[in-house]
C-alpha angles and dihedrals in degrees: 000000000000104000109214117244085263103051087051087043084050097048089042097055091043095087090180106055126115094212095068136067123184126200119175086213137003093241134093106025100339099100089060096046083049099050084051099045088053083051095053098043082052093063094039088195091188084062095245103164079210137119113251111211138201123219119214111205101016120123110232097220095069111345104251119160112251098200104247135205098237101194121169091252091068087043083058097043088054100044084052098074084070093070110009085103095241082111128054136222094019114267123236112242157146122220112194147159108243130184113214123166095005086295124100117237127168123233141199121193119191120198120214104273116244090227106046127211101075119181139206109201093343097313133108112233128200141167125250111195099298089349147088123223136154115270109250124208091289102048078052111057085044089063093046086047087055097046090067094062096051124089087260122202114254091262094071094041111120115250084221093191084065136089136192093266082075093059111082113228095205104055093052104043089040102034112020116022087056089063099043101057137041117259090236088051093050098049081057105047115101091176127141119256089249085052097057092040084061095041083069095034102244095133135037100242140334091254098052103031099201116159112248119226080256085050093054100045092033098055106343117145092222101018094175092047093056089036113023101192089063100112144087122225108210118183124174107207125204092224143017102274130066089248103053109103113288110241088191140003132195140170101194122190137142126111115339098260080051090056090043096053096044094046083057092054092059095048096046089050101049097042111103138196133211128193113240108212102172113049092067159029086256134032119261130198118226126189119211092235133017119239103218090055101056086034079069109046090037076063106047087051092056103040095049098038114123113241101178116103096358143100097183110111130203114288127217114189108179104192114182095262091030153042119210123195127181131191120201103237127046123230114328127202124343090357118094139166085273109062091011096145107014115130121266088025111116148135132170116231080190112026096166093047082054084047094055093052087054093063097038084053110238089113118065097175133351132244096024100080091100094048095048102048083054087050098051087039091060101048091048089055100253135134125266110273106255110224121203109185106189123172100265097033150357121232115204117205125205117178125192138269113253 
């Protein structure tokens, strides 16, 4: 939503509104208070239906126009709190250079998120007239509330033949529920354990209580059996065709860190080294394949997946010159064959279930994991990862170094 040079004139004269923020620069504190304004636009706790925006070079007593010096560099830093992983889910928003007044300002505008809490830093921020504050019990059940009414992704789709008993207790209160909020959140949080699961949407409501598709593969207590697509099929074969002997075979499932970890373990074992003696004064030791890099696109298999009317799971083959991988689902949103790997193109099938990787910590930062894993490929020796993006699925191919 591009909002006309009136409508922005409008919002920045409007020094009480709670749909705008103005910052004269984007230096000292300010990228924090803008990162917590875009939360709090996000949740759009009055109900607006509007979208909040952020002024870049305004100042917030009056709304005057400073006359900023809009580069490309502050268009990208911007543009960065989308994906740097402080604000999740991922807000939907526009960065842009405007010129009001004859003087050049940049602005952000954040539209009201679908899926409602949203959360900077592992607290919920909201806006209070002119203000910004942290939601209490009650803000939050308004914007769960809220959540239930949208068109919402599959990931946060109900398993409606599940109840509360296959969700595992433990492993949300001990492993995930530390990493989404914040610890001073936490000390003050006198919620329900049925709140807090729908604070971070594992389950549907409060009332009802039924595990979401993010619930079963986060901290289910049976995952595949809720979703039976959630694994991961690995085989490690002794040639460089299917039907050459299988030196190891794995179907690997369980919650989504599970999966991760084991996924890890199989890498870590079937990677080799050789010494090179001759390229040098000393010797150096090379892998065939770099971990971090298939880390990532193991990952990236795993996290934009589709995992709605399907049972087939991600397939690793591992030949001796290649790895294959293939993920169920082919480019999704504003990604297509075309421009299926290019940097800054990127969209999220499942943007709760990345969201949840990011707690969990797999995930350091979102929309670089292709061109990581190129970078780290490079500098191992080895070619360029080929990329076929179809309509049902994508297959990734790493060869070896040599």
């Amino acid at each position: 939503m591009r909002l006309t040079d009136e409508q922005l004139l409008a919002l920045l004269a409007d020094i009480e509104s709670d749909r705008t923020e103005r910052k004269e620069s984007f230096k000292g504190d300010s990228p924090l208070k803008v990162r917590q304004a875009v939360c709090a636009f996000a949740n759009d706790l009055p109900g607006h239906g509007e979208a909040g925006v952020v002024f870049i070079g305004a100042r917030d007593e009056d709304g005057s126009l400073v006359g900023l010096d809009v580069t490309d560099e502050l268009l990208r830093s911007l543009s960065d709190i989308r994906s740097d992983g402080n604000i999740l889910p991922f807000p939907s928003m526009i960065v842009e250079k405007r010129q009001l007044q004859g003087k050049d300002l940049a602005v952000i505008t954040v539209m009201p998120a679908d899926a409602p809490p949203v959360k900077h830093k592992g607290r919920i921020e909201i806006r209070i007239g002119p203000r910004r504050g942290i939601a209490n019990a009650q803000d939050e059940r308004i914007l769960n509330e809220r959540r239930r009414h949208r068109d919402l992704p599959f990931d946060l789709q109900p398993v409606s033949f599940a109840d509360l008993e296959d969700l595992n207790r433990s492993a949300f209160e001990t492993e995930y529920l530390p990493s989404a909020y914040a610890v001073d959140v936490l000390e003050a949080n006198h919620r329900s354990y049925e709140e807090r699961l729908s604070a971070c949407r594992m389950i549907d409501a409060v009332e009802s209580a039924t595990p979401t598709v993010l619930g079963a593969m986060v901290i289910g207590n049976r995952p595949r059996d809720l979703i039976p697509c959630s694994y991961v099929q690995f085989l490690r074969i002794d040639g460089s065709e299917l039907d050459a002997p299988i030196i190891d075979e794995a179907v690997i499932d369980g919650r989504i860190g599970e999966i991760i970890n084991r996924l890890d373990d199989k890498l870590k074992a079937h990677i080799s080294t050789h010494v090179d003696l001759t390229s040098g004064d000393t010797e150096r030791r090379i892998a065939d394949y770099p971990l971090a890099a298939l880390q990532q696109l193991v990952r990236n298999a795993v996290m934009h997946r589709t995992y709605e009317a399907t049972h087939a799971p991600v397939r690793i083959s591992w030949f001796n010159d290649r790895m294959e991988i293939i993920s169920p689902g082919g480019p999704y949103g504003i990604v297509n064959a075309g421009n299926f790997g290019q940097p800054g193109i990127t969209d999220y099938r499942n943007p709760h279930l990345a969201e949840a990787i990011k707690v969990l910590g797999y995930v350091q930062r979102f929309g670089v994991g292709i061109a990581t894993a190129r970078r780290l490929l490079l500098d191992n020796g080895n070619p360029p990862p080929e990329f076929t993006p179809m309509e049902n699925n994508v297959l990734v191919i790493v060869r070896r170094a040599t």
